[in-house]
N, C-alpha and C positions, 0 to 999 in steps of 0.2 A: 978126238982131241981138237980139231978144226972147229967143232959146235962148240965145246967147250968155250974156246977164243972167241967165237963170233958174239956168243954172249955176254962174254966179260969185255968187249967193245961194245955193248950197245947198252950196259948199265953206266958204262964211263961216258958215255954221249948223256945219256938222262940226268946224271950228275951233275953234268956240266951244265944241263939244260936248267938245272933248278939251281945254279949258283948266281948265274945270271938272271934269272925274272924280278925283273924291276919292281923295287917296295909300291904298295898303292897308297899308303899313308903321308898324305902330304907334307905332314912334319920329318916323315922319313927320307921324302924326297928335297926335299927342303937340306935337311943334312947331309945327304947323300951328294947335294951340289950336282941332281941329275936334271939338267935344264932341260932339255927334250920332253922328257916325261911332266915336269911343270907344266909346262908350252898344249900337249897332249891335255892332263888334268882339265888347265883351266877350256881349252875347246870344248871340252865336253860339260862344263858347267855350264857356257855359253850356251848350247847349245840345250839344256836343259832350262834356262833361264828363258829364252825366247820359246821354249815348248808353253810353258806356263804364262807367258805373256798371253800367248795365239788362244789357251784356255778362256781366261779369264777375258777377252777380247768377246770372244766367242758367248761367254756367257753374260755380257753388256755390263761390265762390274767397270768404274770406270772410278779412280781415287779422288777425281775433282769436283765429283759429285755426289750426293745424298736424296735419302729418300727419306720424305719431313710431311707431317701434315700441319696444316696451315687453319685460319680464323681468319672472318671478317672481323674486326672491333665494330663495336657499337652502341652508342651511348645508350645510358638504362639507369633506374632509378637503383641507386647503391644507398645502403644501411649499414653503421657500426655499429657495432655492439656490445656494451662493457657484460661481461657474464662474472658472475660473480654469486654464492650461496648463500639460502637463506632457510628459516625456519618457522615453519606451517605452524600456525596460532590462530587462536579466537578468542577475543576477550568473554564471549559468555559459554566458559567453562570455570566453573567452581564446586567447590566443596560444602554442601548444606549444612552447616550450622547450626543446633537449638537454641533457643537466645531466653530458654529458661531449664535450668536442672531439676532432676527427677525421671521419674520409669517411664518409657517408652510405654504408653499403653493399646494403641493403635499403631500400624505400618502398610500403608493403604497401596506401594508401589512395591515394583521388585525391579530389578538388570534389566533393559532391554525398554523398559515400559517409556511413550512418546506421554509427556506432561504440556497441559498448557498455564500458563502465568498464572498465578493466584493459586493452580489445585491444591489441596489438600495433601501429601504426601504422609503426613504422621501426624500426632498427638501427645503429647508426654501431661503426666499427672499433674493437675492443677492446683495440689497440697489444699483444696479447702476453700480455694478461691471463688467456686461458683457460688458458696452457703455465704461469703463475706459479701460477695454482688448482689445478692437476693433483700439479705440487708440494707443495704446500700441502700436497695433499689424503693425498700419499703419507706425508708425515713427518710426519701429523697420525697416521695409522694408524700406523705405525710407533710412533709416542709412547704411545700407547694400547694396543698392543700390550706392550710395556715396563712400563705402570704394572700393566695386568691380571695382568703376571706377579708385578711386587714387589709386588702387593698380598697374590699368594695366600702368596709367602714368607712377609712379616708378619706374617698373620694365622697363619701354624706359627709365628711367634715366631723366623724364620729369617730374617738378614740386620737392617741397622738401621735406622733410623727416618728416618735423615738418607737414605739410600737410595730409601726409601719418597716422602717426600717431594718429594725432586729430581724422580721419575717425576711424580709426578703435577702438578707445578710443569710440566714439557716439556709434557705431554699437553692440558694446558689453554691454555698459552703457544700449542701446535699450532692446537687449537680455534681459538682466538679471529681467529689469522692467516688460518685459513680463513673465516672468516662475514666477516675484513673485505675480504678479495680479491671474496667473494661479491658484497656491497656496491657495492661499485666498479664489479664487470661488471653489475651489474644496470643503473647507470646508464647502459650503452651500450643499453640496451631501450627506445626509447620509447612511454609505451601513453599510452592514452586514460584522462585527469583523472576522467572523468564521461562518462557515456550521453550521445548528442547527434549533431549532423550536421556536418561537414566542410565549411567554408565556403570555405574559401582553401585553397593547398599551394605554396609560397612558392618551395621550394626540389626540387633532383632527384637522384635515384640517383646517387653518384658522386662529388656535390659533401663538400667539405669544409665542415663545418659547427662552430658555436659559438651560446654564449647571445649574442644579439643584440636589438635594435628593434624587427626585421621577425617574427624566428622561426620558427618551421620552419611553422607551419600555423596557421588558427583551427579554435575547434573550438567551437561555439556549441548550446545547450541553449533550446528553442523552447518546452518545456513547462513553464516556471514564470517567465512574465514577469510585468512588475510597471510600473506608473508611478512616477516620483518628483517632486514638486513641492514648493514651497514655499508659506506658507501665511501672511497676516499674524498676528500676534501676540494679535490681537484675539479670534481664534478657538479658542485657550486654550480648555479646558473644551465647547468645541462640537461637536469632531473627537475620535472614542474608536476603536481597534479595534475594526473588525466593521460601522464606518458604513460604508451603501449607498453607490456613487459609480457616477453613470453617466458612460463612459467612449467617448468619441466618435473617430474614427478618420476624419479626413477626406479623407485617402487612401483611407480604403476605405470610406468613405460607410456606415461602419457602427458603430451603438452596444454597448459590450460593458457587461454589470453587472457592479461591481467591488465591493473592501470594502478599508476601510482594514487594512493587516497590521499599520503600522508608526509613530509618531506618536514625531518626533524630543524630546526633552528639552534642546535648546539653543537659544538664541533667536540670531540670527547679529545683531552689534550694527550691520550696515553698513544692514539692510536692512528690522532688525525684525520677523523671520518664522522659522518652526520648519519643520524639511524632513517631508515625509510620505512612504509608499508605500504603492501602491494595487495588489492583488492581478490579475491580470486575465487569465479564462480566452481559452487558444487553441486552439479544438480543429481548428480550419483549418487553422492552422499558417502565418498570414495576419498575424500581427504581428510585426516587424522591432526589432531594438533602432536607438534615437536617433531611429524617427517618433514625430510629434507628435501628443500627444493633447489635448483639450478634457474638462476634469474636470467634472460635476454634482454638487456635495457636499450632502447635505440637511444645511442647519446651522438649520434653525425647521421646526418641525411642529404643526399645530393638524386635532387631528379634526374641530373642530367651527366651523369659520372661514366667515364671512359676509364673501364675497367679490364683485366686482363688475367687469366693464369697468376697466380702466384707464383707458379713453378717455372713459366716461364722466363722470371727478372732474372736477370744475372747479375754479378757485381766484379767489374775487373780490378787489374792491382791499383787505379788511381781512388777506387775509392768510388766511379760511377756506375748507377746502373743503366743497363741494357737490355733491349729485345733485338732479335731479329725478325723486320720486316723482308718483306716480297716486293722487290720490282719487276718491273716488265710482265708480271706473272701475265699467262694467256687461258689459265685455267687448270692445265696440265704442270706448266715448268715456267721457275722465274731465277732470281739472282737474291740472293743474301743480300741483307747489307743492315749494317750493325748501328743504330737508333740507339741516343743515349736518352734516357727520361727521367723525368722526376716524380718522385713517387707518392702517393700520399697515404690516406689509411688500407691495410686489410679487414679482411673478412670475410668467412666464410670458404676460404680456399681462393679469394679472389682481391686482386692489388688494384686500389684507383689510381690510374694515370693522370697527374696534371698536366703534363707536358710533354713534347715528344712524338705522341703516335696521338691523333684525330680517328675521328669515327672515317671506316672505311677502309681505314689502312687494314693490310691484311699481317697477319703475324704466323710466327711459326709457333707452332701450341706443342711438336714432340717433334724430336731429333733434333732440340734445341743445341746437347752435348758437343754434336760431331761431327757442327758446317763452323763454316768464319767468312769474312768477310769476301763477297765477289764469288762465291760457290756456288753453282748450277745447283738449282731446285728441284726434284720431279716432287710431285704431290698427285 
């Protein structure tokens, strides 16, 4: 009976004990109006607050300063450059033509084959022409033969003038019939316009052929291609004959140096832009007419341009930009300080500075974000 009691006194103490332990929830204790344990709480964040200071001390973190890498500036010849697209041409690419109707009877080339000026590439049927030249050719001689004699009369003052005359009237009238039959059968020859290579061949031995759409062949010329593009209006007086143009090929992942040959004189009123052509060596033999090229035009040059990061300008809320430079620096560690500058063209990932920062000054190139003005530097 006594154990009994002893025990149902010492659950009534535990009871008690757990009626009383202080809420740890600050909102609890907060309602609870338990100032003590407030009092208690916040010690112990204190004291949790300056543990974390002693950390962060301890591992040299310090919030008034940052860690930035830095540039010398220094003047250098800068280049703008309007980029703008164009399209790979050559004026001697065309489609061969017969410039007389009838059968193919000869086909001297095929795909692939390199021609030079003048060759022969076909023949088409000359309907009879040669048998009418032959004639021609006879009573041309015969006419000449005629005049050579009245003339030697003549000149003995033998026979008359009206005589005279008449010969040499046939003999020319002869001539002339013959250079034009000549004429005529030449056009059953087809040669080749210009030096070049045989791209297509349309048509085959045998076929009857005419000037048509398709034509008898192309015949395309590799070694004097050119870009043509347009240009805005703006650029007037920018673009001269002989400017440098880098010429990008991204078909063939390769840049070729060009130079303007050609700078149009018309402004096209739809579009407000003058057409240009850009020269462009092929010694591969690796550009096609109608690919697409990407033009570099130098349209600004400064030998002596104080240039910068692009990524470095900033622009605050008035509307100026900024860099931060380095004072005091010693090598190691300097001082912020916030340089307002004027800006002038980019390019290439890079801003020309007019004004503001001089060759020498040193700048901050990364962790531009998260110094400001008067901030210890390490670098």
């Amino acid at each position: 009976m006594k154990k009994i009691l002893y025990l149902s006194a010492f659950s009534l103490f535990l009871l008690s004990c757990s009626n009383a332990k202080k809420p740890e929830n600050i909102d609890d204790l907060i309602s609870a109006k338990n100032v003590k344990a407030l009092q208690e709480k916040k010690a112990a964040l204190q004291a949790d607050v300056t543990k974390i200071d002693e950390a962060l001390a301890t591992l040299d973190v310090k919030t008034d300063e940052a860690l930035v890498s830095v540039a010398t500036v220094k003047d250098t010849l800068f280049n703008h450059y309007l980029d703008i697209q164009g399209s790979v041409d050559t004026k001697e690419n065309i489609l061969v033509q017969p410039e007389f109707s009838g059968t193919l009877t000869s086909l001297t080339v095929k795909a692939g084959d390199h021609v030079a000026k003048g060759q022969i590439l076909g023949r088409v049927d000359d309907g009879g022409m040669s048998q009418q030249l032959a004639n021609a050719q006879n009573q041309y001689a015969l006419a000449k033969t005629t005049f050579e004699r009245q003339k030697n009369l003549w000149d003995k003052k033998i026979g008359s003038e009206i005589q005279y005359l008449q010969a040499q009237t046939q003999m020319v009238s002869a001539q002339k019939g013959v250079a034009q039959i000549q004429a005529q059968l030449a056009k059953t020859v087809i040669r080749a316009p210009f030096t070049g290579s045989i791209d297509e061949v349309f048509v085959e031995k045998g076929q009857v052929v005419a000037p048509s759409a398709q034509g008898l062949m192309r015949i395309v010329n590799l070694s004097n291609m050119y870009v043509s593009t347009s240009v805005p209006e703006t650029y007037i007086g920018k673009l001269k004959v002989g400017t440098t143009v880098d010429v990008f090929l991204a078909s063939l992942g390769k840049t070729y140096k060009g130079k303007v040959r050609q700078v149009g004189n018309f402004i096209n009123p739809n579009n407000r832009s003058f057409g240009i052509e850009v020269s462009v060596p092929n010694p591969e033999n690796l550009l096609r007419p109608n690919q697409v090229a990407k033009l570099k035009i130098v349209d600004y040059t400064n030998k002596n341009a104080v240039v910068v990061p692009t990524n470095v300008v900033q622009e605050d809320g008035d509307g100026n930009h900024y860099v931060y430079t380095v004072e005091g620096s010693n090598g190691k560690t300097g001082k912020a300080k916030k340089v307002i500058v004027t800006v002038g063209k980019s390019s290439d990932n890079v801003t020309e500075i007019l004004s503001g920062v001089a060759a020498n000054d040193i700048i901050v190139t990364e962790g531009v974000n998260s110094i400001s003005e008067g901030m210890k530097l390490n670098f």
